[in-house]
C-alpha positions in Angstrom: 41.4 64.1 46.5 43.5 67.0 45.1 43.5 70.2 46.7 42.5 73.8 45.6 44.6 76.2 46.7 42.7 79.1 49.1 43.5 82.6 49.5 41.8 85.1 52.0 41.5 88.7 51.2 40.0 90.3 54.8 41.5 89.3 57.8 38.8 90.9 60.1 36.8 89.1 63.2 35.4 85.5 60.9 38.8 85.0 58.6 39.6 83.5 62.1 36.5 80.8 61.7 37.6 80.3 58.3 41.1 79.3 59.3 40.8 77.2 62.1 38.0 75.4 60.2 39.4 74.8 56.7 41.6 72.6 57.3 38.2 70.2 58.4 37.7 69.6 55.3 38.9 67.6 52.2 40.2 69.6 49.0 41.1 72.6 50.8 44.4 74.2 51.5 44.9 77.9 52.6 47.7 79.2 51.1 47.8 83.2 52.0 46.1 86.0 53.1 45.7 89.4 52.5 44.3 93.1 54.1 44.3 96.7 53.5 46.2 96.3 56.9 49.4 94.5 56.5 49.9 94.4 60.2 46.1 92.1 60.4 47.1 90.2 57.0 51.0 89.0 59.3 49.0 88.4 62.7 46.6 85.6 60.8 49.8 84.8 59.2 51.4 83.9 62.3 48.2 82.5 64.1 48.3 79.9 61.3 51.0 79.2 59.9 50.0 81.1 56.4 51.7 83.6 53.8 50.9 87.3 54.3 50.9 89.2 51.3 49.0 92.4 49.7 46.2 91.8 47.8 47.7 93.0 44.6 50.2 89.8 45.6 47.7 87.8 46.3 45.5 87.9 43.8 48.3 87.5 40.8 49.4 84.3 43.1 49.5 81.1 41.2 49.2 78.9 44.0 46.0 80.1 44.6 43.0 78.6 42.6 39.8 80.1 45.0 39.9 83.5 46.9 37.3 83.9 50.0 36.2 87.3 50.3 36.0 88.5 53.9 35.8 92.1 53.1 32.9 94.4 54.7 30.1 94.2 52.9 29.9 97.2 51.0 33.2 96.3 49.3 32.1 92.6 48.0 30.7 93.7 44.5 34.6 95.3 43.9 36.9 92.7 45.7 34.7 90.0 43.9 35.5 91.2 40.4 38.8 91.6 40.6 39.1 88.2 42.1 37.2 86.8 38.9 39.4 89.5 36.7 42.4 87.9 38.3 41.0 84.3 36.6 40.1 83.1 40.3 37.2 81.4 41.4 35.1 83.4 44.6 34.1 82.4 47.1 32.3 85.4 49.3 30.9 85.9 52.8 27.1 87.2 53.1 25.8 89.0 51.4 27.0 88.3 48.0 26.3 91.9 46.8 24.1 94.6 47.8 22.1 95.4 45.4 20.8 92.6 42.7 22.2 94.5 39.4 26.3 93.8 40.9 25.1 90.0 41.7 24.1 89.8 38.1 27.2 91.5 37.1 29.1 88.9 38.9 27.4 86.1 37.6 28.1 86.7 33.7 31.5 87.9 34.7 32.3 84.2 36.2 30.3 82.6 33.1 32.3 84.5 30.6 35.7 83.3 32.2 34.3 79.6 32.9 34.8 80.5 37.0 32.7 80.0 40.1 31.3 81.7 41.9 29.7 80.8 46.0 28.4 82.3 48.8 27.9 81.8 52.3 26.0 81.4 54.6 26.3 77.6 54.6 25.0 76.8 58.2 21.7 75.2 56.2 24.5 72.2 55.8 24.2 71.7 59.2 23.2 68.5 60.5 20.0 70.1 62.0 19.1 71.7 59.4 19.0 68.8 57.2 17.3 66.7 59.2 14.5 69.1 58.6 15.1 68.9 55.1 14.6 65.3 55.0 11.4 65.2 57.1 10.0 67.6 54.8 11.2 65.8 51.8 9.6 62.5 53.3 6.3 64.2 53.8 6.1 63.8 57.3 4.7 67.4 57.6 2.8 67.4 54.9 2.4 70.0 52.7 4.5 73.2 54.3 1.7 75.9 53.3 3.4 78.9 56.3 5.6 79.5 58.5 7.5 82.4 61.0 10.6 83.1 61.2 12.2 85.9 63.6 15.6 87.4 63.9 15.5 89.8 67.2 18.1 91.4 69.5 19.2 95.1 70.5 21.9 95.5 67.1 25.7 94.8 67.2 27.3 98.7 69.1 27.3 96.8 72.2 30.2 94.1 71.3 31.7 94.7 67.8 34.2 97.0 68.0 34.0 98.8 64.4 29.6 98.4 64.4 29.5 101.7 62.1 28.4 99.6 58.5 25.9 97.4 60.0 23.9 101.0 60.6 24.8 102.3 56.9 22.6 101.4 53.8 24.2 97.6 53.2 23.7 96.5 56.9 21.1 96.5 59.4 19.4 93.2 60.3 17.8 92.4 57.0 21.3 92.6 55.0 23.0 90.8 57.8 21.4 88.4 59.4 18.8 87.8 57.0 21.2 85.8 54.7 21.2 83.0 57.6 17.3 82.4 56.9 16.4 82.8 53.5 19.2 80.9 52.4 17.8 78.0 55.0 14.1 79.0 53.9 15.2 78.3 50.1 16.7 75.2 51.3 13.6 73.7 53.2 10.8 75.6 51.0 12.2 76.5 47.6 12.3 80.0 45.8 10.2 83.3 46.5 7.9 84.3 44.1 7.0 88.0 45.9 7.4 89.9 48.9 6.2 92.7 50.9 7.0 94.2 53.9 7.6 97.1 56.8 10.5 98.9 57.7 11.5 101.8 60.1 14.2 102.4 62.5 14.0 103.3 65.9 16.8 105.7 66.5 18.6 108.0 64.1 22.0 107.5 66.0 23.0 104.5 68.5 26.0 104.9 71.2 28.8 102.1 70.7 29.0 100.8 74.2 32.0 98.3 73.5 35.6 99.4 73.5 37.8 100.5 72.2 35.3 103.2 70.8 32.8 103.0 73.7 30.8 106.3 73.8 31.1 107.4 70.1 27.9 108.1 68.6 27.0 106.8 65.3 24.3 107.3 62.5 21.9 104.9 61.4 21.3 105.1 57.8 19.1 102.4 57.1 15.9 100.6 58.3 16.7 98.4 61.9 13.4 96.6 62.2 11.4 94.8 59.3 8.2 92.3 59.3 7.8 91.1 55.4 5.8 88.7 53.8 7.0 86.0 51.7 5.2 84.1 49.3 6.7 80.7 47.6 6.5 79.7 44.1 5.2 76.2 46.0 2.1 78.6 47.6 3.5 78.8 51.2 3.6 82.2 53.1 6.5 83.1 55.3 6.7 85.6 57.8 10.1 87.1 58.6 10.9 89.7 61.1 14.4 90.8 61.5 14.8 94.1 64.3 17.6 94.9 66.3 15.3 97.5 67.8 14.0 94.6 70.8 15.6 93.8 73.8 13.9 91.0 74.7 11.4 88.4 72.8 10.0 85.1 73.4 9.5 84.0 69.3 11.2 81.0 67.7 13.3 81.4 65.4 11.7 79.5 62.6 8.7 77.2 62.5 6.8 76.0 59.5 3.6 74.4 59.2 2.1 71.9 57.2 -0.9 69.7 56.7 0.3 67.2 58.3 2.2 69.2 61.2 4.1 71.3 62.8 8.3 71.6 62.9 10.4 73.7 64.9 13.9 74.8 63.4 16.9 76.2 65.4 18.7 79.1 64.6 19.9 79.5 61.0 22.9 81.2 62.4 24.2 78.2 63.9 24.7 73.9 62.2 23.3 72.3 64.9 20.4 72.4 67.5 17.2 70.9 68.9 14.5 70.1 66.3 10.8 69.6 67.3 7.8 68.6 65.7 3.9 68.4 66.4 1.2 66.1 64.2 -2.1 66.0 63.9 -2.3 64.6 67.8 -0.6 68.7 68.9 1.8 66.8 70.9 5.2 68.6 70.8 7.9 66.4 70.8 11.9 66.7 70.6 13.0 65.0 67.3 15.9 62.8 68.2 19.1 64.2 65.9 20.3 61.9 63.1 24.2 60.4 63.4 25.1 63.7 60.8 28.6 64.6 60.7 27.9 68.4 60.6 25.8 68.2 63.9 28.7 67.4 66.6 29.5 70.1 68.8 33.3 70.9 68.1 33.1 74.5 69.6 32.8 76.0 73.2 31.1 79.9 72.1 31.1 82.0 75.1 27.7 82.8 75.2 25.9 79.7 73.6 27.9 77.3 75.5 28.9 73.7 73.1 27.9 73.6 69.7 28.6 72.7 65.7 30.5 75.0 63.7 31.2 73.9 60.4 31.9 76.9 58.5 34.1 76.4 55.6 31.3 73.5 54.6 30.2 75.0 51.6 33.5 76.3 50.2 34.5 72.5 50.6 31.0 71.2 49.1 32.4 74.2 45.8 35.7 73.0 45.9 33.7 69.3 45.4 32.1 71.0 42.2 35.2 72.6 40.5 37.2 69.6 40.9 34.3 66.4 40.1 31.9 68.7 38.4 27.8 69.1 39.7 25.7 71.7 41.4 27.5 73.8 44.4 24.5 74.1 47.3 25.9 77.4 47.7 25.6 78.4 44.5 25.8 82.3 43.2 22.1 81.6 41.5 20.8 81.0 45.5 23.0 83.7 46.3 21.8 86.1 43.9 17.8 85.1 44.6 18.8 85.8 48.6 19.9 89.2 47.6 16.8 90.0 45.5 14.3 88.5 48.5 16.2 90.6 51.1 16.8 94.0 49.3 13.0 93.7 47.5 11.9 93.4 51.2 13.5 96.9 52.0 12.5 98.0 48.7 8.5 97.1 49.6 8.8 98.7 52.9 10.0 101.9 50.8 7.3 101.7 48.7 4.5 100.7 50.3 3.9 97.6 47.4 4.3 93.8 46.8 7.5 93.4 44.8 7.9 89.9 42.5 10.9 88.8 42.2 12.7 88.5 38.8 15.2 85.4 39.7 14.7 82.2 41.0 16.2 78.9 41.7 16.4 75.7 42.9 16.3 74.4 45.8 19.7 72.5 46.8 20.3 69.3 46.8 20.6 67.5 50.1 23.7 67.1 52.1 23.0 63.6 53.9 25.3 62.1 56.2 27.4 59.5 53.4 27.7 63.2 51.3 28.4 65.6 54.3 30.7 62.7 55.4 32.4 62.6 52.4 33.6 66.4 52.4 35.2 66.2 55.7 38.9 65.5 56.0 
């Protein structure tokens, strides 16, 4: 299999995920990287063996055929069209854009120059994850008419060291972590049809408590704690709440229920994890995990202890796509209907109404174990 040449423009905290784990895969070679900061762009360099160069450089590099786009949210709309000016395909980190008129702009941009365009999160890849899929898609729940999802903690001024945009309009919980489920919601339920939904904030200002800044008082600019609705175009309802206004909570982080049962997902935010499952008899039971490639633990996190990170997974599954041609699973058109669910959720909690949604898409295909086999190096 030939290989796409990779360029990274944002060397903040995940560019390190993305370079340890790129090489995982088939089709992929990281070639450079790029930041505002020089100094950031040479340490990555150094940590892995890579090019350092200035995104000007970068982007007019012709050893580079796809550009990941770690920057901070706010800038992904700008550093995403001059990646597709530059006649590069994109690959961005969550969310795509921030508001659903740039994803648009994005989208006919790539179509005019016959580029591609995809978008993480790709953690609905993992091995869990798809084993969920696939009992769904057997119809061993049934039919999935509702579900909860939840997405609770206390916000990120207590370990991130620069936590100011997560507070700004473009961040808080919805914006941030809410990529993680709707992405995995589309993937096991299909596309939204209309949401509503609440939204406040608890505090005007939160108090960074992690160095280098610790003490510094920030604003909050944007709602911190939202309960919507979602309904499907298949007739489920969803609930969704995303806060980082709770310290503590005892909800799961997605379960779905159908007429034939009752299954328990893990964390979006992670590939792997324990799956259970309830029918008609109410007896929960563990669901023993499938041989899937994307399910081994390859990563000790600090907190979490052993698990599966395969980040990087649906920039290979892209690079699949440009090179033998198909449907990328993270496609911009899932990308762009996540934007539209998440920001019409803020917009309805604005508003006080239901707002319908004006894209949609399909769901993706599958990644079994032969196909998320075949991406891995």
């Amino acid at each position: 299999m030939a290989k796409l040449g990779i360029g990274i423009i944002g060397c903040g905290n995940i560019s390190e995920a993305y370079l340890r784990l790129a090489p995982t895969f088939k089709g992929l070679e990281v070639r450079a990287v790029a930041d505002m900061n020089m100094d950031a762009a040479k340490a990555r360099a150094e940590a892995f063996n890579t090019k350092a160069q200035s995104v000007d450089d970068l982007l007019a590099n012709k050893d580079i055929d796809v550009v990941i786009n770690l920057t901070i949210p706010d800038a992904h709309f700008g550093v995403s069209k001059s990646i597709l000016q530059a006649g590069k395909h994109v690959y961005s980190e969550k969310p795509l854009t921030l508001t659903l008129e740039d994803g648009l702009a994005l989208r006919d941009l790539a179509r005019s120059k016959g580029l591609s365009v995809g978008c993480a999160p790709d953690t609905f890849l993992g091995g869990a994850h798809q084993m969920a899929r696939a009992m769904i898609d057997e119809g061993k729940l049934g039919t999935i008419t509702a579900g909860c999802a939840a997405v609770m903690g206390h916000g990120m001024e207590h370990w991130h060291p620069n936590p100011d945009f997560f507070f700004l309009p473009g961040g808080g919980p919805m914006l941030d972590m809410g990529p993680y489920y709707i992405a995995n919601l589309i993937n096991l339920i299909g596309p939204v049809k209309r949401v509503a939904a609440l939204t406040s904030a608890a505090h005007e200002t939160r108090t960074i408590s992690s160095e280098p800044r610790k003490g510094e008082v920030i604003p909050v600019k944007t709602p911190t704690n939202i309960h919507a609705l979602l309904e499907f175009h298949n007739g489920a309802t969803v609930n969704l709440s995303a806060s980082w206004d709770v310290w503590h909570h005892k909800r799961v982080n997605m379960e779905l229920y159908g007429t034939e049962g009752t299954i328990y997902v893990p964390d979006p935010n992670f590939f792997g994890g324990k799956v259970e499952m309830a029918g008609r008899d109410g007896k929960l039971q563990d669901v023993p995990l499938w041989d899937h490639p994307l399910s081994k633990n390859n990563q000790e996190h600090p907190s979490v202890g052993p698990l599966a990170n395969y980040r990087t997974a649906g920039l290979a599954d892209m690079a699949r796509a440009i090179m033998d041609g198909g449907d990328a699973r993270c496609s911009i058109d899932r990308a762009l209907h996540g934007v539209e669910v998440m920001t019409a959720c803020l917009k309805s909690g604005a508003e006080g109404s239901f707002v319908t949604m004006g894209t949609t898409c399909t769901r993706p295909a599958a990644l079994g174990i032969a196909e998320a086999q075949a991406l891995l190096a």
